[in-house]
N, C-alpha and C positions, 0 to 999 in steps of 0.2 A: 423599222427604222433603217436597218439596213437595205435593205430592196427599196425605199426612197430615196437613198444616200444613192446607189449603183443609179438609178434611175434621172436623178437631180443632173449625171455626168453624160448620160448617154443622148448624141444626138439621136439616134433613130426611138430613141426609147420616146423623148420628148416631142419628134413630130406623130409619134403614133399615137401619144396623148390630144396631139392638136388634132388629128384627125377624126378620133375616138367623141372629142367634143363637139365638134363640129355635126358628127352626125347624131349626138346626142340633140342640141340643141335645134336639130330639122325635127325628129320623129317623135322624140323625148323628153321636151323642153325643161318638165320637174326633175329631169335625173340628173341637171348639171348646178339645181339649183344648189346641195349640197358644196358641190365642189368651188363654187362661184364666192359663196361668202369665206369658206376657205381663203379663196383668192385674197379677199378683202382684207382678213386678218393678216395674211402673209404682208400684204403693203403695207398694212400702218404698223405691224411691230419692223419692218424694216425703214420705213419711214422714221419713228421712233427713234431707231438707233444711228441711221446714216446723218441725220444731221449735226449731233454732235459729233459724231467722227467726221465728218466734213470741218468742222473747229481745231480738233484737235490734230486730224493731219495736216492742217494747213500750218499752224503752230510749227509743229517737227519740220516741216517743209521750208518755211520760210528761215527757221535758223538754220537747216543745213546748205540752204541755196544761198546764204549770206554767208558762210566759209568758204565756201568755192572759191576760187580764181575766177576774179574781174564779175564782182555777182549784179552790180548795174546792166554788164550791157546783156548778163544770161536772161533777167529778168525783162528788158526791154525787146531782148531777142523770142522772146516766150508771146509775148502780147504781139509785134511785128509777123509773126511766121501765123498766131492764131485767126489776125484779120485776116492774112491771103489764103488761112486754107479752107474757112469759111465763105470768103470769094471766090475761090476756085472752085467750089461744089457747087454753089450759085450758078456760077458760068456755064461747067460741063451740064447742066441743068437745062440750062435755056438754048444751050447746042442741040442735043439731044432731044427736047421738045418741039421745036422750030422743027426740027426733019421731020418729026413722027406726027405731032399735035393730034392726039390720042383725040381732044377734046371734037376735033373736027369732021371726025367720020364715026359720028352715030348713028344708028339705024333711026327710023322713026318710029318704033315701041322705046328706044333707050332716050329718046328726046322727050316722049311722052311721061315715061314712067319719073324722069328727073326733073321735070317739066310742073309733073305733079307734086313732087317730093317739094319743091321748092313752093307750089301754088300753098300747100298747105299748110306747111312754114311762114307763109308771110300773113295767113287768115288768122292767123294766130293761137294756129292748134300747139300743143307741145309735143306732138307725135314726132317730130322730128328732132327739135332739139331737146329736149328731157330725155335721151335715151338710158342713161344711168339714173334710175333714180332710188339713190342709194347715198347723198347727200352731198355728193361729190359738187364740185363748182364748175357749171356750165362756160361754153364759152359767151366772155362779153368784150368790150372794148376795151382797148389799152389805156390806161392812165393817161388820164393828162399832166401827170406833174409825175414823170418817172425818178426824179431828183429823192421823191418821198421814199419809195421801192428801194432804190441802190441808197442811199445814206438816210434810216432809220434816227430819227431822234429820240428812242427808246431801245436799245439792246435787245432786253428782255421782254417787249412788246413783239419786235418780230421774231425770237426763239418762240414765243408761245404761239402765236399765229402759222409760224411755219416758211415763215418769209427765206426760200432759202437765197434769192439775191443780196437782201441787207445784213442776214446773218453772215453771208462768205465777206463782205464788206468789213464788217466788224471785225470778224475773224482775221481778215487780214492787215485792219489798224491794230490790232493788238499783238499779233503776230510780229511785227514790225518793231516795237518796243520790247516785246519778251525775247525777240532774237536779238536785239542790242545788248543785253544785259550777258554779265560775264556766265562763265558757269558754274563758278562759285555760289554766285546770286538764286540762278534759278535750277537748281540743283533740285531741292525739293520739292518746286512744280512740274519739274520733268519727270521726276518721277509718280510723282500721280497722274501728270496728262499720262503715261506711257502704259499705266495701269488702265486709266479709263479706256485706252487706245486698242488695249489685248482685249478688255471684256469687251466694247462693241464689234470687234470682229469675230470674237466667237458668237455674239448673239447673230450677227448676220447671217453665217457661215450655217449654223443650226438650222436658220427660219428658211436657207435657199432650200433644204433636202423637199421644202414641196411644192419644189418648180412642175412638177408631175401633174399636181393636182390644182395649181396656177392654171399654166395651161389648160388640161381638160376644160375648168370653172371657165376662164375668159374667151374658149371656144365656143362653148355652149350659150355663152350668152349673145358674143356675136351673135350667132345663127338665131336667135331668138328672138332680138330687139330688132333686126334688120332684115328687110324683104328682100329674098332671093332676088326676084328683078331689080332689087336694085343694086345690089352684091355685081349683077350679070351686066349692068347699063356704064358702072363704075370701074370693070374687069380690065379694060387700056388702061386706064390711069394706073393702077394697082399695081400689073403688072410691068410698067414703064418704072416708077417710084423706083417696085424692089428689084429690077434688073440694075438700073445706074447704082441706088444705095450698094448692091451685091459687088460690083463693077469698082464701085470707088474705097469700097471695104478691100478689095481684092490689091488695089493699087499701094493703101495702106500697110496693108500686111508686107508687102513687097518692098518698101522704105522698111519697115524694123527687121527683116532679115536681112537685109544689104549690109545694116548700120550693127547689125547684132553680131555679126558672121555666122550665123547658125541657118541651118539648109529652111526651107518652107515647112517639111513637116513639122520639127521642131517645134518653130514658132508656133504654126499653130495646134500644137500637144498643149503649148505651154499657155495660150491665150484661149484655150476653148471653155475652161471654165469662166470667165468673165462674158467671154461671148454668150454661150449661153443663157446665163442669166440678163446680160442685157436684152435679148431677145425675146425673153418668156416674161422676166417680173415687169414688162412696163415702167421701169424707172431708173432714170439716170446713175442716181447713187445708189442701188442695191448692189451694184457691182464693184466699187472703188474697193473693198481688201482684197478681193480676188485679183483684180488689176493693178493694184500696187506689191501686191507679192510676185506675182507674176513679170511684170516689168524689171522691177528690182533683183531679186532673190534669183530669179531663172533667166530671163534675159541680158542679165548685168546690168543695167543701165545707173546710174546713180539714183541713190533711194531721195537723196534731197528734190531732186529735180523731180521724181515721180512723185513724192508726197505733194510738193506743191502744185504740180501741175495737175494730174490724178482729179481731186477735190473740185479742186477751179474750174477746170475744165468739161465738168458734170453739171455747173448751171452756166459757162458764160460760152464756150465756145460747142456754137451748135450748129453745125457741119449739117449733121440729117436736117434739121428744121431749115436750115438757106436751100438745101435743095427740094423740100418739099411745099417751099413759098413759091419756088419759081412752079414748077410743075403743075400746082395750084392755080396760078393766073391764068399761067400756058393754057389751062383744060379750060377755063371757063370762056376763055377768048377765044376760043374756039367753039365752044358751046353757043356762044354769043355771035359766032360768024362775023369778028372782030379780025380785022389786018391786022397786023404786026411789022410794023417798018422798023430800020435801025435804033432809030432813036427809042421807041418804044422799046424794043427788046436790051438796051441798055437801060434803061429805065427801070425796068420790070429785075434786071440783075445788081444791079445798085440798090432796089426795093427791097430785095429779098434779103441781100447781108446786113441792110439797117433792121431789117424785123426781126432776123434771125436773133441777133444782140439784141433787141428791145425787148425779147421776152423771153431774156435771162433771166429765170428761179420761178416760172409759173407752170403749173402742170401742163399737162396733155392736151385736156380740152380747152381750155384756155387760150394752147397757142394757136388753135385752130382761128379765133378771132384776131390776129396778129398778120393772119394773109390778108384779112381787109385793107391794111396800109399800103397793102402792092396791089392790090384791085383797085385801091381810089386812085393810085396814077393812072392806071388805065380807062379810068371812068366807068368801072364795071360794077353791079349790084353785089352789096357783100354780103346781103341776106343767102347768095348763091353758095359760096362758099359754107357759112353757117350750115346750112340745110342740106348738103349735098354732102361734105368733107365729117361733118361730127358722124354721117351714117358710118364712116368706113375708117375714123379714127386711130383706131383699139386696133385694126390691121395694120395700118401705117407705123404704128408706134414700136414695133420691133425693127426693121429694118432702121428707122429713124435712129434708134437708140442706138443699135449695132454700128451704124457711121461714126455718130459723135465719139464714140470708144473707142473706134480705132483711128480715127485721125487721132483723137490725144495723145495715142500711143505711138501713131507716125509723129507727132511735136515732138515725143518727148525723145524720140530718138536722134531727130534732128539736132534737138538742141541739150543732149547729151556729149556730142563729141568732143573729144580729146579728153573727157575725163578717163579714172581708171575705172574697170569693170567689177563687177559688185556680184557678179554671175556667182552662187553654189552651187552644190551634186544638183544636175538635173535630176528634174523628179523621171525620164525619160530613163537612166541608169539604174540597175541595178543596187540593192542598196548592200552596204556591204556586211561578210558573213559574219554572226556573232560569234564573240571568241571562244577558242573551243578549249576543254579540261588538258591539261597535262597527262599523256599517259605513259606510266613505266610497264616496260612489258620485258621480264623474264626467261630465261630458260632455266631446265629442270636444274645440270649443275651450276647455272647462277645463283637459281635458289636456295639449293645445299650448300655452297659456298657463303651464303651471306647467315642461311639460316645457324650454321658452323660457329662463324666470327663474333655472331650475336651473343651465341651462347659459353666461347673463350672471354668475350668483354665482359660479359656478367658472372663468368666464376672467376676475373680479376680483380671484382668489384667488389664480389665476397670476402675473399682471401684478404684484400687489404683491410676491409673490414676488422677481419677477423686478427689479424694483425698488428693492427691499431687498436683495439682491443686486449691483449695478450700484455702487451709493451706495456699499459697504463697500469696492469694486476701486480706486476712483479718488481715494479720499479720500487725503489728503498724511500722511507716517508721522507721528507725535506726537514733540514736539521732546523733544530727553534731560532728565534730571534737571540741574539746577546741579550746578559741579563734577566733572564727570564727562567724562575727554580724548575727543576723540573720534577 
């Protein structure tokens, strides 16, 4: 337990596990399968437990972001800064494509092998898209009545389904009435929410120690479900993706030192546990205690502002997902030997931050069917997308994840300011010494000198004794009452 705990913190610990898998799943395929359904139980007991804590911080969140000073315009300021920074990753997306357009200079084995990858896909094998089959929800097309999604006519239909867009919805209609109420009133539900609040973070905090063996499992399977050539046809795109994601994490991190005053390494001492885990678990919410402690408790930032934004910002604002719609187009319109004029390219960045938000609270695979909305402005086949993007997913989904985390953490810094700071002992300090015994320390005539005094005060103690004693023996009996014969 402990060598997974050390192991869960260590960056190099953790890419030697991804590496360890990766060649397990070339040579070895059964030896990751141990580790894989591992993986599987780590996601749903963390699934399990992050969605109620997604209810519950939003709760604490919104009453304490309804104490603040002027909490209308922090709230409207919170949604305002989330659309531009999700357009802005869009944008730097379709800059950065347009120079490189990965999709454009493929060799013709990498045209062939993707060529085929999608022939196969469309004949209607499932070799392509059933890659997990493990019961997971492939990707399909987006609702057409997303009104059903964001405002549930059943609560408790989508807490059991897993809805987590109608659930944060809900959570935050009642969030909004539970923080009206005095705190008189809701005295006693705060204190149970704050109980439910402790124990889902230690269960999460428990399930992360096997980011270890996460990894290794989601390595291995990679390498297992998916053809080298086409890992090798797909390697532009991938490596384009996690440079800009690395790039705009980078930019991130450099907004919450500015706004924190604390130097870069600091910050990230103090954000590598959340990073972490967003990189390895595959999932947005596995990481919100770590991120809200982290923000809060070590960065200072206000803990209202972090609890509400924290939660929220795990299904609505997806930073990674606008920039890997855009990237997504880019490569196939270039695959397709499709122009790209202004309009188009504003198109296609406009496309991208409307999908981003449309497929707020749906998994992984899932969103992969959500770049089809930016491929129909383009007029481009979304079977390509389907068949080409679900192979290389599960790669994408770390870096994805690791953006969305730290833009929320550039929001919330933003829209932190002027409050007071909420920073304790960094975990980065020493912690302080426990306190130490009293010690009397003697010399020889100190000690004869007191041993002396001791033994004066108790033959005073005698004597009076003795004294008092003596006085009571000799004294004359006390004469009778009047009256009384004797």
């Amino acid at each position: 337990m402990g060598l997974l705990t050390r192991l869960s913190h260590s960056l190099p610990a953790l890419l030697v596990c991804l590496l360890a898998g990766s060649v397990a799943g070339l040579y070895a395929p059964s030896a990751g399968d141990f580790a894989y359904v591992a993986a599987q139980v780590y996601l749903s007991v963390v699934s399990m437990a992050a969605i109620p804590l997604l209810v519950v911080a939003t709760f604490f969140g919104l009453r304490q972001t309804i104490a603040l000073p002027f909490p209308g315009r922090r709230i409207a300021m919170i949604a305002g800064l989330a659309l531009a920074i999700v357009a802005a990753c869009a944008a730097v997306g379709v800059t950065a494509g347009s120079v490189v357009s990965p999709g454009a200079h493929l060799g013709s084995d990498a045209r062939g092998q993707l060529g085929a990858l999608v022939m196969r896909a469309g004949n209607g094998g499932d070799e392509a898209i059933d890659l997990l089959a493990d019961g997971h929800q492939v990707a399909s097309a987006p609702d057409p009545r997303p009104w059903r999604t964001l405002l549930p006519d059943n609560f408790f239909r989508a807490l059991s389904e897993g809805r987590s867009l109608g659930i944060l919805t809900c959570a935050l209609l009642f969030g909004m009435g539970f923080a009206t109420l005095s705190r008189a009133q809701n005295q006693t539900l705060a204190n149970l929410f704050e109980a439910v609040y402790r124990a889902l973070e230690l269960i999460i905090a428990r399930a992360n120690i096997l980011l270890p063996v996460v990894a290794f499992g989601i390595a291995a399977h990679v390498m297992t479900v998916t053809e080298p050539a086409t890992l090798l046809a797909m390697g532009g795109f991938l490596l384009q993706f996690g440079a800009l994601a690395v790039l705009l994490s980078a930019v991130a991190i450099g907004i919450v030192s500015r706004r924190s005053g604390l130097p870069l390494p600091a910050v990230l001492a103090h954000l590598k546990a959340p990073m972490l885990v967003g990189i390895v678990s595959s999932s947005t919410t596995a990481s919100i205690p770590h991120t809200i402690e982290a923000m809060s408790a070590r960065l200072g930032f206000s803990r209202g502002i972090v609890e509400l934004v924290v939660p929220t910002a795990s299904v609505f604002l997806r930073a990674g997902s606008a920039l890997y719609y855009v990237l997504v187009a880019l490569f196939v319109a270039g695959l397709y030997d499709r122009a790209l004029d202004a309009a188009d390219i504003g198109m296609v960045c406009v496309g991208a931050t409307v999908a981003a938000f449309a497929s707020a609270g749906n998994n992984s695979l899932t969103n992969v069917g959500f770049a089809g909305m930016v491929l129909a402005l383009l007029q481009l086949p979304g079977e390509a997308a389907l068949a080409l993007f679900l192979a290389v997913d599960l790669i994408c989904e770390g870096p994805r994840n690791l953006l969305t985390l730290l833009a929320a953490c550039a929001l919330i810094a933003i829209v932190s300011a002027g409050l007071p700071s909420e920073r304790q002992t960094a975990a980065t300090e020493l912690p302080a010494a426990p306190p130490q015994p009293v010690r009397f320390v003697f010399s020889r005539p100190q000690l004869a000198l007191l041993a002396g005094g001791t033994l004066v005060a108790a033959l005073l103690v005698v004597l009076l004794g003795v004294g008092v004693g003596a006085s009571r023996s000799t004294a004359p009996p006390p004469a009778p009452p009047s009256g009384v014969l004797r």
